[in-house]
C-alpha positions as CSV (number, residue, x, y, z in Angstrom):
1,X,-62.7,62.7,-83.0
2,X,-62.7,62.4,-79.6
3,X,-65.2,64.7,-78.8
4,X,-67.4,62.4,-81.5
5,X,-66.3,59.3,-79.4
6,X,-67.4,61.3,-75.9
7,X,-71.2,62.7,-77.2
8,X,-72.0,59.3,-79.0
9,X,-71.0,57.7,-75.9
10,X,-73.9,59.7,-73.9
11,X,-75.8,59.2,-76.9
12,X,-75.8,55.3,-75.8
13,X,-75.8,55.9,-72.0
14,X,-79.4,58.1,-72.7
15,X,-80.7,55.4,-75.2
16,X,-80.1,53.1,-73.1
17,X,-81.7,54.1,-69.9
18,X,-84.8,55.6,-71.4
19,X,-84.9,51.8,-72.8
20,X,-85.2,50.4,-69.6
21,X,-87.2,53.2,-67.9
22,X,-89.4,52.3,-71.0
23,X,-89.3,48.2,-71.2
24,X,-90.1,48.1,-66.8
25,X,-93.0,50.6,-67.9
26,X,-94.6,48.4,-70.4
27,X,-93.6,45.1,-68.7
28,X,-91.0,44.1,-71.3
29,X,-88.9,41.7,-69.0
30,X,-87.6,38.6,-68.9
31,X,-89.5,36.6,-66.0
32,X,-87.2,34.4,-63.7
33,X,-87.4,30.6,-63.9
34,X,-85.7,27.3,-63.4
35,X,-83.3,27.7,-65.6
36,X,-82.8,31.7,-65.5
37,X,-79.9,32.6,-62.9
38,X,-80.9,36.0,-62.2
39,X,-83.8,36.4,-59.7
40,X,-86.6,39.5,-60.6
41,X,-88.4,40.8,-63.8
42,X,-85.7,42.7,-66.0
43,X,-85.8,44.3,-69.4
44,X,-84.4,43.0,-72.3
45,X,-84.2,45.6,-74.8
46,X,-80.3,46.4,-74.5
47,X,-80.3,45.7,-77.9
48,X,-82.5,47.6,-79.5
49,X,-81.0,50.8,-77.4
50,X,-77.3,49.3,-78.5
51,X,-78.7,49.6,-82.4
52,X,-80.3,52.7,-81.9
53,X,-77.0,54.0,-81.0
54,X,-75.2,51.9,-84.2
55,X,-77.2,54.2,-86.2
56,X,-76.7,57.2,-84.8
57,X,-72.9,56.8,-85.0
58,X,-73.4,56.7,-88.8
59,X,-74.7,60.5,-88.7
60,X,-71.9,61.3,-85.4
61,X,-68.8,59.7,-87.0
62,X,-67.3,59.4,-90.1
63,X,-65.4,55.9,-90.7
64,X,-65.5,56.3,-94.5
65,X,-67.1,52.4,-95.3
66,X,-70.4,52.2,-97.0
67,X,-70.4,48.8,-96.4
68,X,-70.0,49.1,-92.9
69,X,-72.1,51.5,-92.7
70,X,-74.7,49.2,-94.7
71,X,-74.1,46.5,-92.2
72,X,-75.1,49.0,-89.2
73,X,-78.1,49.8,-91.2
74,X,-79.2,46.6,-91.8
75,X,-78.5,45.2,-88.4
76,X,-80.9,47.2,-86.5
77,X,-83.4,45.1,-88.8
78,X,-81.5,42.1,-86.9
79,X,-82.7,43.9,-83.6
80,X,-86.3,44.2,-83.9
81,X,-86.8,40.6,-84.9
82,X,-84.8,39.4,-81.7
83,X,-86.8,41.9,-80.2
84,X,-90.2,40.3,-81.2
85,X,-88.3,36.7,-80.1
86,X,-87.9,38.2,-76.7
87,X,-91.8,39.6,-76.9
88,X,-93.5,36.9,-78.6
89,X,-91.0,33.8,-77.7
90,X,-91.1,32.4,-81.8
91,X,-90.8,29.1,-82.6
92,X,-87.0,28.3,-83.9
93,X,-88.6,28.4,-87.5
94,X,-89.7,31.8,-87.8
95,X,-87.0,33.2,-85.6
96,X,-84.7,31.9,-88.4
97,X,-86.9,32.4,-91.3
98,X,-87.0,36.0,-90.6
99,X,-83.2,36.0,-89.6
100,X,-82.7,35.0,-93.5
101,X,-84.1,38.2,-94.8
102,X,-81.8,40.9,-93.7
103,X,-79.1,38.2,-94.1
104,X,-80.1,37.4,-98.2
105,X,-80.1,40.8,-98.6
106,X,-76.5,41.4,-98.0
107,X,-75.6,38.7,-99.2
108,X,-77.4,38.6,-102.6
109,X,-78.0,42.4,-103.0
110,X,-74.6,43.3,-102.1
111,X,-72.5,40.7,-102.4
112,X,-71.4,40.3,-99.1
113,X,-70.3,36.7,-99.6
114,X,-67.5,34.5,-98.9
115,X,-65.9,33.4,-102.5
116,X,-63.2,31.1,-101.2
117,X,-61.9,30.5,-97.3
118,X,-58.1,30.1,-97.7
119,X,-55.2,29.9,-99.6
120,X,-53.2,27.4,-97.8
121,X,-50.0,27.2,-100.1
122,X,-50.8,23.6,-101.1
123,X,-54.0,24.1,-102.1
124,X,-57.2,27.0,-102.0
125,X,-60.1,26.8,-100.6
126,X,-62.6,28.3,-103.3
127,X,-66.5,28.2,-102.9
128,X,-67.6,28.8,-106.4
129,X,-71.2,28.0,-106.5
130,X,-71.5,27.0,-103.0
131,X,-70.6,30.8,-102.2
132,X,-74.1,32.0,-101.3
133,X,-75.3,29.0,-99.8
134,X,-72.3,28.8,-97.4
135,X,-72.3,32.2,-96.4
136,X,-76.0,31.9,-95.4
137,X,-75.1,28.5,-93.7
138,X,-72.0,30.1,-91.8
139,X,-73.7,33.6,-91.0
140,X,-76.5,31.8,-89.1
141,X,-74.3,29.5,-87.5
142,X,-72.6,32.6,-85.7
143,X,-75.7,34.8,-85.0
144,X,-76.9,31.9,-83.0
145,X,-73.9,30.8,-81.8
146,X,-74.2,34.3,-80.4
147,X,-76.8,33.2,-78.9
148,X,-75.7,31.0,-77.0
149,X,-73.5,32.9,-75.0
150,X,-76.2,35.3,-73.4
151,X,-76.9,33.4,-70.4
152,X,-75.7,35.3,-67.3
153,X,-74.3,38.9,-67.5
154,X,-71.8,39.9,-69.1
155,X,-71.2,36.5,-70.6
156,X,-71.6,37.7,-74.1
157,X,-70.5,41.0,-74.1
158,X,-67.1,39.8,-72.5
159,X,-66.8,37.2,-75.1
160,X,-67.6,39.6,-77.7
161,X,-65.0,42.4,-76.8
162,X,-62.2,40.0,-77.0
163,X,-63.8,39.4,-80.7
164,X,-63.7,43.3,-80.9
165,X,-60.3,43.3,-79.5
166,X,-58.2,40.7,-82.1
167,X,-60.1,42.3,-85.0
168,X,-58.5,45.6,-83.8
169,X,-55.4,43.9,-84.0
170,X,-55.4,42.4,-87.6
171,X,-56.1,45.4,-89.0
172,X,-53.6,48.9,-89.8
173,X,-56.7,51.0,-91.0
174,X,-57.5,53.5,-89.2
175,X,-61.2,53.8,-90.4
176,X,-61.6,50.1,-89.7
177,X,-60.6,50.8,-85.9
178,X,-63.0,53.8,-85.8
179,X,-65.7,51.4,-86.8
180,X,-64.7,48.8,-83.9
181,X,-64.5,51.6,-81.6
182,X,-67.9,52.2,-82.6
183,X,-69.4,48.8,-81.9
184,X,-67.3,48.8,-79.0
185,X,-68.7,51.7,-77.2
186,X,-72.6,51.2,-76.8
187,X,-71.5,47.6,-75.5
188,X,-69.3,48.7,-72.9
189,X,-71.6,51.6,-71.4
190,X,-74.6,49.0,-71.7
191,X,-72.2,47.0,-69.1
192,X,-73.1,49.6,-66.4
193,X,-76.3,48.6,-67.2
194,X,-76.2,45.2,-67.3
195,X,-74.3,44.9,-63.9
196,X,-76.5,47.6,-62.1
197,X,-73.7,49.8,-61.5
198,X,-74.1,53.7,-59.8
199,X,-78.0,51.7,-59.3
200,X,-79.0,52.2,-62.7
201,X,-81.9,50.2,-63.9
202,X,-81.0,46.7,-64.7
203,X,-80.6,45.7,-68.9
204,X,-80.3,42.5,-70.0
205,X,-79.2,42.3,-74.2
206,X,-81.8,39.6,-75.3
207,X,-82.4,38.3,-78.6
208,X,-82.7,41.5,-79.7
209,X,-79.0,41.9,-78.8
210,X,-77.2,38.7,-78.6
211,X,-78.2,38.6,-82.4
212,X,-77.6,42.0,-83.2
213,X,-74.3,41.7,-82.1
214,X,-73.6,38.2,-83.9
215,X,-74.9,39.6,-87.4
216,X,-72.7,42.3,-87.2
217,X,-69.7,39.9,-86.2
218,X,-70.7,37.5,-89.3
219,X,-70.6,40.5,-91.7
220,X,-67.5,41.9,-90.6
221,X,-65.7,39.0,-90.9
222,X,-66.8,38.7,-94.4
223,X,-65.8,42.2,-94.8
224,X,-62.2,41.4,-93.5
225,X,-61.9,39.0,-96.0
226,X,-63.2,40.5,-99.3
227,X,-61.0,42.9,-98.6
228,X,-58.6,41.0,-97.6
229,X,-57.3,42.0,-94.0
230,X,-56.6,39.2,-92.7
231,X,-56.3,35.3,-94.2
232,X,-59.4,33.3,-93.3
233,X,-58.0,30.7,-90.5
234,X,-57.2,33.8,-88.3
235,X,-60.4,34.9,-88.3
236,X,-61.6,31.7,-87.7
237,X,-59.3,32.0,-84.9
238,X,-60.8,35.4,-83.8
239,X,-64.3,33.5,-82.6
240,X,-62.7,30.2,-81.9
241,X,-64.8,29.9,-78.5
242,X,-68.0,30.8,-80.8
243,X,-67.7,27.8,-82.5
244,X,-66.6,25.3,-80.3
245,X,-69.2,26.1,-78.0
246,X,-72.0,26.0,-80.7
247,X,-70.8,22.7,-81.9
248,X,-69.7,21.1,-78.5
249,X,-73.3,22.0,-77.3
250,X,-75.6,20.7,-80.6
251,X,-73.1,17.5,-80.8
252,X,-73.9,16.7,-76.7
253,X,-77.3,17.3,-77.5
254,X,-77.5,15.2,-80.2
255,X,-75.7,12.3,-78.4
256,X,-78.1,12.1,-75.8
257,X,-81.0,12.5,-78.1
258,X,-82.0,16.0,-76.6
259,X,-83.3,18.7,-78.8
260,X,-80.4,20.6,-80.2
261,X,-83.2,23.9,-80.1
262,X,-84.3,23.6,-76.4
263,X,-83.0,26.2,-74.4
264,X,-80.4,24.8,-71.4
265,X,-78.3,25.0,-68.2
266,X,-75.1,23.3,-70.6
267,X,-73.6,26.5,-71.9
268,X,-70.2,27.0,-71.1
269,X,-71.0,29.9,-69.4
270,X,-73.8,27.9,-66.8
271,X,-71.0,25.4,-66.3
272,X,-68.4,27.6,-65.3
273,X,-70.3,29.7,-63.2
274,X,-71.2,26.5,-61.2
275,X,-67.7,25.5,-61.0
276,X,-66.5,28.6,-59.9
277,X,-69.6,30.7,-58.3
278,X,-67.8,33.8,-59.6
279,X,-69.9,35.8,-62.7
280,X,-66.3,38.1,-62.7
281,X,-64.2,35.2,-63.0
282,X,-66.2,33.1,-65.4
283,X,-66.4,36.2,-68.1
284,X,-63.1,36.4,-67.3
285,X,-62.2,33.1,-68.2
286,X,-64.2,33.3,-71.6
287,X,-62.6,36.6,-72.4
288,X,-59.3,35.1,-71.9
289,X,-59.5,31.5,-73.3
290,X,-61.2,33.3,-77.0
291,X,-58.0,35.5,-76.8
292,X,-55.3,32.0,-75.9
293,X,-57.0,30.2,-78.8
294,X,-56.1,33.4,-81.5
295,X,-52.4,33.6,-80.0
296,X,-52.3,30.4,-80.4
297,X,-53.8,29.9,-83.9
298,X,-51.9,33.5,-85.0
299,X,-48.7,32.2,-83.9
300,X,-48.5,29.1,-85.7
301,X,-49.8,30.8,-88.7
302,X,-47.1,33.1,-88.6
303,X,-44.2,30.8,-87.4
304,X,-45.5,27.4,-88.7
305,X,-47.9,27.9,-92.1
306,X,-51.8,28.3,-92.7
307,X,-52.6,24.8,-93.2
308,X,-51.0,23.7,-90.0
309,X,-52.8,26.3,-88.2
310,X,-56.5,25.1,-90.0
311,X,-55.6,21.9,-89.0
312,X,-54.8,22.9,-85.3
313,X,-57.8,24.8,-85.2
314,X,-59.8,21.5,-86.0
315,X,-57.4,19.3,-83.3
316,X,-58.5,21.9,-80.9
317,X,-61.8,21.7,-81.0
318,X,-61.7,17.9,-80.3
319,X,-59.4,18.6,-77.2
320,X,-61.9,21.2,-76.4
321,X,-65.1,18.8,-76.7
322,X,-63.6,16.3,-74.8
323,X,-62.3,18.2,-71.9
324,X,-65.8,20.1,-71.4
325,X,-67.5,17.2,-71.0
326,X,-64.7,15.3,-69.0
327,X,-64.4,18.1,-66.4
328,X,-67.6,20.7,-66.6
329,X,-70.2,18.6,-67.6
330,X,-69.6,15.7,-66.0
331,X,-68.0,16.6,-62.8
């Protein structure tokens, strides 16, 4: 196995620079401006190397899921069309009309839904006829919560790992933890990319990856709860800073009658960089907030009971709106 783990490992590293040496060839680059931090042309097809790799890990390594493997497959369709968002720059309509293709498919063809959200002693939490709809709902929530996060480097692959990282942890099977290994791979040699280590061309994820990697988060969540790994509130839990973010952002918006669509300097991310000038230390900070919040959650799950972790999960993200804006965004 770990000879599988080392070749698809160069697998990625040779995707991914014959991406960029491709993208700065044919001018695919994301052009600096006001509200772009970093300073030169750079490619942004990360994520189309990232689910080239995906794919070829289904023919390198064996992690015995065909669902998983189904949610690789089906991803890279994820890529292009962030891809062709990154080219083309789509209006938020047809990015997210074309988003609900790959993502019916999955969830209509093969029943890769959310039935119910919780059994939380008192009472459960079953979706019934609102299952598809909900799991549509939910799945694009993430995949542009996602999103969101891509702003400077690192930003969302940090946030992401610590996503990798607890779902590591709520699960004892051993293919499962071959699969995360698998997404977790490509991400972390794309790093070296992204941060212009050893002077290798400079990658940026784009749409093609920030939603690549947030469809594949939605659907393995899912798949963590069909099969039941792992009760629903923890892994709420798991992207805690995903959704906080996503909501604190579209509710500020809102509130001061901006357009909850237009791209922005107000993601957590921008603000913490400003506070602190330190990329490092602000995707460290997001690594290690995502991570307090599921100790935090998981604990009083475990010590306390579901319900009274649901409903610190919902106290939390007030304490969390209120404090961003008190001390990031208005300070």
């Amino acid at each position: 196995m770990l000879n599988a783990f080392i070749i698809y490992s160069l697998v990625s590293f040779v995707l991914l620079l014959s991406c960029a040496i491709i993208s700065y060839k044919l001018n695919l680059v994301d052009f600096p401006n006001k509200r772009k931090v970093h300073d030169k042309p750079t490619a942004y097809t990360a994520g189309l190397a990232i689910s080239l790799a995906y794919l070829c890990s289904l023919k390198l390594i064996a992690f015995g899921s065909n669902n998983l493997s189904l949610i690789i497959s089906i991803a890279f369709l994820i890529s292009i069309i962030g891809l062709i968002d990154d080219k083309y720059n789509l209006s938020t309509g047809s990015k997210l009309s074309l988003q609900i293709v790959p993502i019916f498919y999955l969830i209509v063809i093969e029943n890769m839904n959310l039935t119910q959200i919780g059994d939380y002693n008192y009472f459960k939490l079953e979706l019934n006829a609102f299952a598809m709809p909900f799991t549509l709902i939910s799945v694009l929530f993430l995949i542009n919560a996602f999103n969101y996060f891509d702003g400077i480097d690192g930003s969302l692959s940090f946030t992401f790992i610590s996503v990798i990282a607890i779902l590591f942890f709520l699960t004892h099977d051993d293919n499962i933890k071959i699969f995360l290994i698998i997404i977790l791979l490509p991400l972390c040699v794309f790093l070296f990319f992204n941060f212009s280590l050893f002077n290798l061309p400079k990658l940026f994820l784009g749409d093609s990856g920030s939603l690549l990697l947030g469809f594949i988060a939605s659907f393995v969540l899912i798949f963590y709860q069909k099969q039941e790994l792992a009760h629903p509130v923890l892994l709420a839990w798991s992207i805690a800073i995903f959704v906080y973010e996503f909501l604190s952002v579209n509710l500020e918006r809102i509130r001061n009658k901006n357009d909850p669509f237009k791209a922005g300097l107000d993601h957590l991310h921008h603000l913490l960089l400003k506070k602190n000038n330190s990329i490092f230390l602000t995707n460290f900070l997001l690594f290690i907030i995502n991570i307090a919040l599921f100790i935090t959650g998981y604990l009083i799950f475990k010590f306390i009971s579901p319900l009274a972790s649901l409903i610190i999960f919902i106290i939390f993200f007030i304490i969390f709106f209120i404090l961003r804006n008190k001390y990031l965004v208005k300070n």
